[in-house]
C-alpha positions as CSV (number, residue, x, y, z in Angstrom):
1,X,86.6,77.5,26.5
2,X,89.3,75.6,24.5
3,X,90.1,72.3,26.2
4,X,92.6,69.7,24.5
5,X,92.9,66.7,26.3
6,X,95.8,64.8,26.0
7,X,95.0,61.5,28.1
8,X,93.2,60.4,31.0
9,X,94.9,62.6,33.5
10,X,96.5,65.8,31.4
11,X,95.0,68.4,29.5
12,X,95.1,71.7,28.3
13,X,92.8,74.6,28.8
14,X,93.1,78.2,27.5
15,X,92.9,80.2,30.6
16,X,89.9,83.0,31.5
17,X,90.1,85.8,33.9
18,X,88.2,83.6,36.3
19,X,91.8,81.4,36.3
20,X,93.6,84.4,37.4
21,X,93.3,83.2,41.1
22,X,94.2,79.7,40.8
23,X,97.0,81.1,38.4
24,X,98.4,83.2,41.2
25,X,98.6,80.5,43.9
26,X,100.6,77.8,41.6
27,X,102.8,80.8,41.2
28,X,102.9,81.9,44.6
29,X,103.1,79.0,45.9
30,X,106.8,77.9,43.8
31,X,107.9,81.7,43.6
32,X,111.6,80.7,45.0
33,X,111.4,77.3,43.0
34,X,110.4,79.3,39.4
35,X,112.5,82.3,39.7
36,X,115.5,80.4,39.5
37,X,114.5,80.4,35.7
38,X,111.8,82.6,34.6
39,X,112.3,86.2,34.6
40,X,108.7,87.6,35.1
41,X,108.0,85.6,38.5
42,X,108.4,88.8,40.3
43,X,106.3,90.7,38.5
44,X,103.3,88.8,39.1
45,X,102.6,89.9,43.1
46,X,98.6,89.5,43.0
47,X,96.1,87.6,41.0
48,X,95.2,90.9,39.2
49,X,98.3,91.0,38.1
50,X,97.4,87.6,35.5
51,X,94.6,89.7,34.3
52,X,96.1,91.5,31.5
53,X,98.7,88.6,30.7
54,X,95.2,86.1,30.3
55,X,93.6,88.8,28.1
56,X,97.0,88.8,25.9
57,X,97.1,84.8,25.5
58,X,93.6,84.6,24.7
59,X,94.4,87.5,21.6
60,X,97.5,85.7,20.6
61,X,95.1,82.7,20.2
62,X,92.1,84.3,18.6
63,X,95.0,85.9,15.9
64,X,96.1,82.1,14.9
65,X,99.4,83.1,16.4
66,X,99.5,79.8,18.9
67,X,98.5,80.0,22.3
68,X,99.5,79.5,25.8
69,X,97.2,77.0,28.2
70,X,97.5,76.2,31.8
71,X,98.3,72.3,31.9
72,X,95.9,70.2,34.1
73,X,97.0,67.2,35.9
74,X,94.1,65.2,36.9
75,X,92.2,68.0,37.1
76,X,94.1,70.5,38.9
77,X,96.2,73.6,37.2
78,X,99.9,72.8,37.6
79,X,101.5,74.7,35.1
80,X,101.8,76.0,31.7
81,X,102.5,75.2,28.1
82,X,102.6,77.2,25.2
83,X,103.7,78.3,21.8
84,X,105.6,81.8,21.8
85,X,104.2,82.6,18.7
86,X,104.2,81.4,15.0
87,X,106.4,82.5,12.2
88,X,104.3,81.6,9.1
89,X,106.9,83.1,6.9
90,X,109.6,80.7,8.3
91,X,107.2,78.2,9.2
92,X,108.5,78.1,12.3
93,X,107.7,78.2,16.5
94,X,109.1,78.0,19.9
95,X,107.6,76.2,22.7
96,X,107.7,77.3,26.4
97,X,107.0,76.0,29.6
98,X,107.1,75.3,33.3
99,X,105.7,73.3,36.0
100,X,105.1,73.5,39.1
101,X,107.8,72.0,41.8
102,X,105.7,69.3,42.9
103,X,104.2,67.8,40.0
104,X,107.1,66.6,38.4
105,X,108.9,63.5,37.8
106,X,105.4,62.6,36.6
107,X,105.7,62.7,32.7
108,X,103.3,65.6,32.7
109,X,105.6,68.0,31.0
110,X,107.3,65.7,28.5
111,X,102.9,64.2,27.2
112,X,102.4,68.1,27.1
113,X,105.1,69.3,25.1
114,X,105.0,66.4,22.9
115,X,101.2,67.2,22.3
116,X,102.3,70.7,21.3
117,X,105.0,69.4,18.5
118,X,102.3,67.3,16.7
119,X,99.9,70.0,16.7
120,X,102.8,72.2,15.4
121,X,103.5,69.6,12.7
122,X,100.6,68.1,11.6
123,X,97.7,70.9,12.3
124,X,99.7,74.2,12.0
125,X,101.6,72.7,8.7
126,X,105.5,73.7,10.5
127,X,108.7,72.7,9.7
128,X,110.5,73.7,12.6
129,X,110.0,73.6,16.6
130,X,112.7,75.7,18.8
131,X,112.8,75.3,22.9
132,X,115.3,77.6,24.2
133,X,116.4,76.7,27.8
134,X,118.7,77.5,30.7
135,X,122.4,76.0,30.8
136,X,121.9,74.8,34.2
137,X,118.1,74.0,34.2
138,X,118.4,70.4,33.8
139,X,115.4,69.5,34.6
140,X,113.9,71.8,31.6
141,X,116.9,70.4,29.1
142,X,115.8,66.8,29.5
143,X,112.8,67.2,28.0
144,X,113.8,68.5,24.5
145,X,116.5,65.7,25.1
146,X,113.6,62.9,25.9
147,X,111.8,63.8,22.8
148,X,114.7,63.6,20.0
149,X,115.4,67.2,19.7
150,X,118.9,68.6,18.2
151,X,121.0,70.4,20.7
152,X,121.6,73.9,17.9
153,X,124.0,75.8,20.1
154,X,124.5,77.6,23.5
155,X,123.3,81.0,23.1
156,X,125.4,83.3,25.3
157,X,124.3,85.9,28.0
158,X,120.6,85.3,26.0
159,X,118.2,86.2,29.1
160,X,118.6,88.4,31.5
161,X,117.8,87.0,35.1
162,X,116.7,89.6,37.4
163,X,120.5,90.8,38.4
164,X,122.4,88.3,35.9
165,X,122.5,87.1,32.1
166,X,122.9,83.7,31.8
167,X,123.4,81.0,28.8
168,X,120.7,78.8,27.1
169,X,121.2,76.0,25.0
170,X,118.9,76.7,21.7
171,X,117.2,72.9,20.5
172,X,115.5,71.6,17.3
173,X,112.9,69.7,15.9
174,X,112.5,69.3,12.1
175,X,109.1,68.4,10.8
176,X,110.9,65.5,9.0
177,X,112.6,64.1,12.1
178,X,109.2,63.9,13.8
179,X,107.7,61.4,11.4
């Protein structure tokens, strides 16, 4: 299966039903920590659940429509990485993401997501790059900050949190501002 690797201790890997399993304990394991954020950590009780979701991403990538890939720290899953799909019209993506609690501080997102842009830029032929994120997820706003993006706007009440909407700040990247 598809395997991109980044440097010496990250890569990416498309992920196969047989991931399921490990998908569901990185989960489980930072359920309270996620949540905080990401609207579908409730849904995902069991690693059957991952099944269908893993059969979707590895559509959305055999339809040239980006992909989403669990990111591998020195070997071991510790998150994921992805594009949301691709606007060819527009020439256009977003890029999502999230990490388990204890892996970071360690770079691993920001090499990811950086990995991502070039590919977005320089293999898909893009102009634009979007990452939407939370108001108060700083930890998820610094790394659109770290790598140059333009802060667009705050997008009110633009996800719906379980009981709550809450704001996001919408970013940029230009394919002309990456050079």
């Amino acid at each position: 299966m598809f395997t991109q690797y980044i440097n010496d201790d990250i890569s990416l890997k498309l992920l196969e039903k047989q991931d399921a399993q490990e998908l569901f304990i990185l989960v489980d394991k930072n359920r309270n920590y996620l949540k905080q954020w990401l609207p579908w950590v409730d849904n995902m009780k069991q690693e059957e659940d991952y099944e269908p979701v893993i059969d979707m991403w590895l559509n959305q990538f055999s339809s040239h429509n980006g992909f989403q890939a669990g990111i591998l720290y020195k070997g071991e899953l510790t998150g994921m990485v992805g594009f949301h799909g691709i606007d060819r019209a527009n020439k256009k993506t977003s890029i999502g993401y999230w990490l388990g609690e204890s892996y970071q501080g360690n770079g691993i997102m920001t090499i990811a997501v950086k990995a991502l842009i070039d590919q977005a830029f320089h293999e898909y032929g893009l102009n634009r790059v979007e990452i939407q994120c939370g108001v108060g997820n700083k930890k998820s706003r610094s790394i659109p900050e770290r790598l140059g993006f333009n802060q667009d706007g705050l997008l009110r009440d633009a996800e719906y949190l379980y009981d709550h909407f809450h704001d996001c700040v919408l970013y940029s990247m230009l394919a002309k501002e990456w050079e």
